[in-house]
N, C-alpha and C positions, 0 to 999 in steps of 0.2 A: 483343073483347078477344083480344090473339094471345096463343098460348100460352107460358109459361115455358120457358125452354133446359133448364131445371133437369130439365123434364118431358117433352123434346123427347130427353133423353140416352140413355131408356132402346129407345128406337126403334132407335140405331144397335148397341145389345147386340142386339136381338132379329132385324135384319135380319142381321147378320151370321152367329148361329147358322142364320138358316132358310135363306139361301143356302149356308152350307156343305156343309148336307144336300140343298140342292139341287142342289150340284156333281155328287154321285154318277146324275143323270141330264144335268145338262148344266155343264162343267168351267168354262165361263165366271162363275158364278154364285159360283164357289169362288174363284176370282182376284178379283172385284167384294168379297166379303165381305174377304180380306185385303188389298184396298186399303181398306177401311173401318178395318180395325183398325190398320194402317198408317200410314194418316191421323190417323187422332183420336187413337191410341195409348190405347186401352182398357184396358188397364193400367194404365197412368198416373190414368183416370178411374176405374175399380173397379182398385183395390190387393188384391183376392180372388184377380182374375182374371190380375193380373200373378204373383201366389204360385204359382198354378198352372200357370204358363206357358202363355196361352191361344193367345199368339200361334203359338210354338212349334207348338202342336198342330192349329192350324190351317192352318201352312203344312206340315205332313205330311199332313195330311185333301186340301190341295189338288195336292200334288207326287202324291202315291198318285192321285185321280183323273185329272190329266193323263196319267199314264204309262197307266192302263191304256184309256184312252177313244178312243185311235188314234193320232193322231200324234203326241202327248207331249215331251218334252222332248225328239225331236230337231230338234225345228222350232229350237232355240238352240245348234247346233250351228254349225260356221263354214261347211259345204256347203250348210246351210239359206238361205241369206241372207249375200247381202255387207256386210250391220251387224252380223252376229255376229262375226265375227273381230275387228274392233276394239274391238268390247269386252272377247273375253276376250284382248285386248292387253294391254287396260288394266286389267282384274282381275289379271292375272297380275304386269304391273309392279307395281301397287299391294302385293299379298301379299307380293313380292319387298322392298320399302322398309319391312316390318315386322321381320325381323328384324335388320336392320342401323340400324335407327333410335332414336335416341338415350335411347325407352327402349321397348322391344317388349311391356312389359305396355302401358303406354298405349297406343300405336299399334294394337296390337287390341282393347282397349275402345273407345276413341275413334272409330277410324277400320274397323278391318280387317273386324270384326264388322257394322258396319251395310253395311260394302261387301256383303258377303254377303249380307242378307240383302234388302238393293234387287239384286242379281243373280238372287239366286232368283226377285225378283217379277218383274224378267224375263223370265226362264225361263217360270212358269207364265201371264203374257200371250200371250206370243208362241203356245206350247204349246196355248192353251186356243180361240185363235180360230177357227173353221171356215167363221162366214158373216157377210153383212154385216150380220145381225140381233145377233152377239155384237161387232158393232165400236158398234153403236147402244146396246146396255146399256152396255158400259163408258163412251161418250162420256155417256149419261145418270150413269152414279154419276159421273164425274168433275163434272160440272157441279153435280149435287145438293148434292156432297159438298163444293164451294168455297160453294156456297150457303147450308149450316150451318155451315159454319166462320164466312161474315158475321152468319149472323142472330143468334147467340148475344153478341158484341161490340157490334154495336147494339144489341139490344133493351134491355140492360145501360147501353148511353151512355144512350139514353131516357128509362128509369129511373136514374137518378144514379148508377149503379155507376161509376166509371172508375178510372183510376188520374194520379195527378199528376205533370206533368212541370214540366221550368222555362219548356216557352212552353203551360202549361197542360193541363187535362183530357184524356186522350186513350181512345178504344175499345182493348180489347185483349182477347187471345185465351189463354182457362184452358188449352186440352188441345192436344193433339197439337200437328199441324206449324205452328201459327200462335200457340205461346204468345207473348204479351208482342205489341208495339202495331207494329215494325217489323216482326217475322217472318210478322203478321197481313196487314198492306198486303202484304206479298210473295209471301204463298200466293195472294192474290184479285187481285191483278194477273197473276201467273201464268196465273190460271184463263181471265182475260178473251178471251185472241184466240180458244180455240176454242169458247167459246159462244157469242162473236158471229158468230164464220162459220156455227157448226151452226145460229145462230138466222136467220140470212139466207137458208139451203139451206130451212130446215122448211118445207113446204106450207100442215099442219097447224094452224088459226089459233090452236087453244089451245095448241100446245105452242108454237109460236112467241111466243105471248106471254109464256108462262112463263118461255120460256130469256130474252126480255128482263127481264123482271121478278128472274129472276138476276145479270143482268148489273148494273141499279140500284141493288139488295140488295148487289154487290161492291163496284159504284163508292162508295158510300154508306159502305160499312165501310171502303174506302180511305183516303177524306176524314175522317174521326173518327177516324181509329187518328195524323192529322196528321203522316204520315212522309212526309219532302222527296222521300225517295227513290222513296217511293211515288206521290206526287205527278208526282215527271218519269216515272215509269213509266206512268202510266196518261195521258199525253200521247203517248206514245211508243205507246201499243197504241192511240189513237183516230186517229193519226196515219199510221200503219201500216194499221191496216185500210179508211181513208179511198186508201190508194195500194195494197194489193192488191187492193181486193176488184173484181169487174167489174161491180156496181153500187154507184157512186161514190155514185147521188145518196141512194139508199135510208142509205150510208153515213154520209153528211154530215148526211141528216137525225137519223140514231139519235146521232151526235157532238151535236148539237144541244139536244138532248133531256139526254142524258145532262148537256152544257154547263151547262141553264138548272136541272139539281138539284143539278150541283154550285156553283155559287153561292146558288142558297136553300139548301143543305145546312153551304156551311162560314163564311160570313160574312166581315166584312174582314178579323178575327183572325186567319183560318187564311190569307190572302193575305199577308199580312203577317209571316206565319211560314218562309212557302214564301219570300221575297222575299228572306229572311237570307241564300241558297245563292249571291248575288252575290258574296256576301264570300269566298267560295271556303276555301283549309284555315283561315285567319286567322279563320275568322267563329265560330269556337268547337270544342270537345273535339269533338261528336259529326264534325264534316268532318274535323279534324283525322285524325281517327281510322285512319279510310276512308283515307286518305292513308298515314299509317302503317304500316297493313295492309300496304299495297304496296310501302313500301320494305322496313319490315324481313323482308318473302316474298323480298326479291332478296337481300338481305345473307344470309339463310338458305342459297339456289343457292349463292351464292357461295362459302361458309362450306363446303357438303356439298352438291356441284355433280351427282353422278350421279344419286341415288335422294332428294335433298332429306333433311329431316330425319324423316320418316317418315309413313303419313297418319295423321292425327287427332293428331298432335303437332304444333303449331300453339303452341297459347297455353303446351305445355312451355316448347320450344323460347324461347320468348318471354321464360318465367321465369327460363330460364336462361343467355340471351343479350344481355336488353333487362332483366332485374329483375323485371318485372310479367309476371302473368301475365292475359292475354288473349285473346281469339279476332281473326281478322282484317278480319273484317268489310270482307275485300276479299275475292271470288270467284279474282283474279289473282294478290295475295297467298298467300293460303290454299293455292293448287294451287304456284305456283313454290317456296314454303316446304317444303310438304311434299313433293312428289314431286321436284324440281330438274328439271333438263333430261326427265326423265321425262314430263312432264306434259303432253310433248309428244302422249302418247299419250288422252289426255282430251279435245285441241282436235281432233284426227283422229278423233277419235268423235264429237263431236258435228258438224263439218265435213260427217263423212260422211252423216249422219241427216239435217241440212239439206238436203247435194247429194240423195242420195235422193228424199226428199220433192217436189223438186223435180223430178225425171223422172218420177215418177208424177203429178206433178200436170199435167204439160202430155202425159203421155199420156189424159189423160182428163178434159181441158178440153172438148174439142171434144162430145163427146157428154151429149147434155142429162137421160138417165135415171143419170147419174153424175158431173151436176157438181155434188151435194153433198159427194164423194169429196174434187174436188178443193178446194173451197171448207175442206175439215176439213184436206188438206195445206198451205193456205196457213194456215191457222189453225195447224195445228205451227211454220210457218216463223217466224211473227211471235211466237209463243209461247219460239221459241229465242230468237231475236235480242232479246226485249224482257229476258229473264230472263240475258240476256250485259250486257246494258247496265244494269241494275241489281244487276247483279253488280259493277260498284263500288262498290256502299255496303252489301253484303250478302256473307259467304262463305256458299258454296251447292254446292261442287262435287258434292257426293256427298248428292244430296236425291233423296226419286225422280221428283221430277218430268223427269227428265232419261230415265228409263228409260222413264216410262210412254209418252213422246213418242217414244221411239226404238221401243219395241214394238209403238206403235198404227203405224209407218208400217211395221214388219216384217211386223204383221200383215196391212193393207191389201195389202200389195205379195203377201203367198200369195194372200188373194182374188180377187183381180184375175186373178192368174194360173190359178187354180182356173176363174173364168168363161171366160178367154178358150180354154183347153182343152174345157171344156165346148161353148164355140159351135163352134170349130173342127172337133171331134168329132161336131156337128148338121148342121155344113154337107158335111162328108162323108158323113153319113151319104143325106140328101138329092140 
């Protein structure tokens, strides 16, 4: 009998308090605990704990032990690393489109406020890294933590919990960043490229079967949550990882595998659901939609061409230009709307994270006690690219899954350079 979510919830309060207190002998452990609460939004799940402003306090419990633990926050400085400048590019255009946008209290509830505080979580990733044993915890809470966000939505379909849609029953997600059935398919598709890379790199046979067994626990929560989008997304990450990975066949087989549960998983129903996206914007409201998103994001440029109509003012905007008020549920929309021509400083951030990733990763192909490194930089890569590409049926700019991928490759790229000092310094010394 598996256990209850219900009973499963109080684990993620309890680990988060003991890593906190754990931060103060090692900082990483503090960053892992505020991605927990980040993620599930703990708050939102105890209403006690949002009174009190847990989170708040926790991201002072983690910024205080970054600063004092040695390198600290200036590792997120713009001399630290050539991906920190373009972010606070782009933090600063962003802060810059609040007071001039069309209404600046929204703009900083909506928008201004969460920018901040996925920058902070920035901040103290980047900050907290030192070895490749605090790049292996955070890639474990990352994985774990798409893995309770599945389990709870299944276990729920299983049991006849779901909620009703019009092509039927569908899994979805109570708390944090996966409430409701599309935002759910989109956190655990997200999750997919780097636990399949880190589960190809693992030695280890139990943990490697584990990180697979994460992997079928997302796919599974994909297929049930019946979201189209989510659907061509996780063709796109088996697709992708079948064309980077350097073994192909190991890859084809785990596509395989994955293939024959999702057909005994979703039936001809859900083929036949996924089958409607022929019909393109005409095939009903939810395409339509996605489509719209993206015009009325241009008409917005157009309309307030510099700094857009401000971020987190979107669905405003919308009420007050189009009538309705809405979110864009276009990623391209959503950024050209709110930032305008500005937004150009969002695509150069994530461009650069990509480019990056990419020179680390063919610096450290060739050697075999570090091509798990690179195997977790190709897993970034396809992690960007699949979460652009489902960014048409999804607004997603400013999630942190964008930060965490930019920080784990900021961090990687100190390590590296940490070893290669360290050897350089051995072979002189010898």
């Amino acid at each position: 009998m598996l256990p209850s979510p219900d009973s499963l919830q109080i684990i993620l309060l309890v680990t988060s308090i003991l890593f906190l207190l754990l931060s103060f002998k090692r900082s990483v452990y503090g960053v892992i605990a505020y991605f927990i609460i980040l993620n599930a939004k703990l708050g939102d799940m105890y209403p006690a704990l949002g009174a009190i402003r847990f989170e708040l306090i926790a991201a002072a419990i983690v910024l205080t032990t970054i600063f004092i633990s040695g390198r600290g926050i200036t590792a997120a400085l713009p001399a630290a690393s050539t991906l920190n400048k373009p972010l606070w590019i782009l933090f600063i255009v962003a802060m810059l489109s609040i007071p001039v946008a069309i209404s600046p209290a929204v703009s900083w509830e909506n928008g201004g406020y969460f920018l901040l505080k996925l920058v902070l979580f920035y901040v103290m990733l980047v900050g907290s890294v030192k070895t490749k044993e605090d790049i292996h915890k955070l890639i474990w809470a990352f994985v774990l933590m798409a893995a309770w966000t599945a389990y709870e939505p299944v276990f729920n379909y299983v049991r006849g919990e779901v909620r009703e849609h019009v092509y039927g029953a569908v899994a979805f997600g109570r708390f944090g960043a996966a409430v409701g059935h599309v935002a759910l398919s989109n956190t655990l598709n997200q999750a997919l490229p780097i636990t399949l890379f880190w589960a190809m790199s693992e030695k280890a046979k139990q943990k490697r079967y584990l990180l697979l067994a994460c992997v079928l626990l997302m796919v599974v929560g994909v297929v049930l949550s019946k979201s189209r989008g989510g659907f061509l997304g996780l063709i796109m990450a088996f697709c992708g990882l079948a064309c980077m990975s350097q073994k192909k066949g190991k890859s084809i087989l785990i596509g395989m595998v994955v293939l024959l549960v999702l057909v005994g998983v979703a039936g001809q129903g859900y083929f036949e659901h996924m089958s409607t996206m022929q019909d393109g914007i005409t095939g009903g409201r939810s395409m339509n939609d996605r489509y719209m998103g993206l015009m009325n994001g241009i008409v917005m440029m157009l309309r307030r061409p510099l700094l857009g109509v401000g971020i987190g003012c979107y669905a405003e905007a919308r009420s007050q230009y189009f009538g309705y008020y809405f979110y864009s549920h276009n990623l391209y929309g959503e950024l050209l709307g709110e930032l305008g021509l500005a937004s150009a400083a969002w695509f150069f951030w994530i461009y650069v994270v990509y480019r990056k990733a990419g020179v680390l990763q063919r610096r450290l192909r060739g050697d075999p006690v570090t091509v798990r490194y690179a195997n977790l930089l190709r897993g970034v890569q396809l992690g960007l690219l699949l979460r652009l590409f489902i960014g048409n049926f999804t607004h997603s700019a400013f999630i942190w899954f964008w930060f965490f991928n930019a920080g784990l490759v900021v961090a990687l790229e100190y390590v590296m350079k940490k070893d290669e000092n360290t050897n350089r310094a051995l072979r002189t010394v010898h």
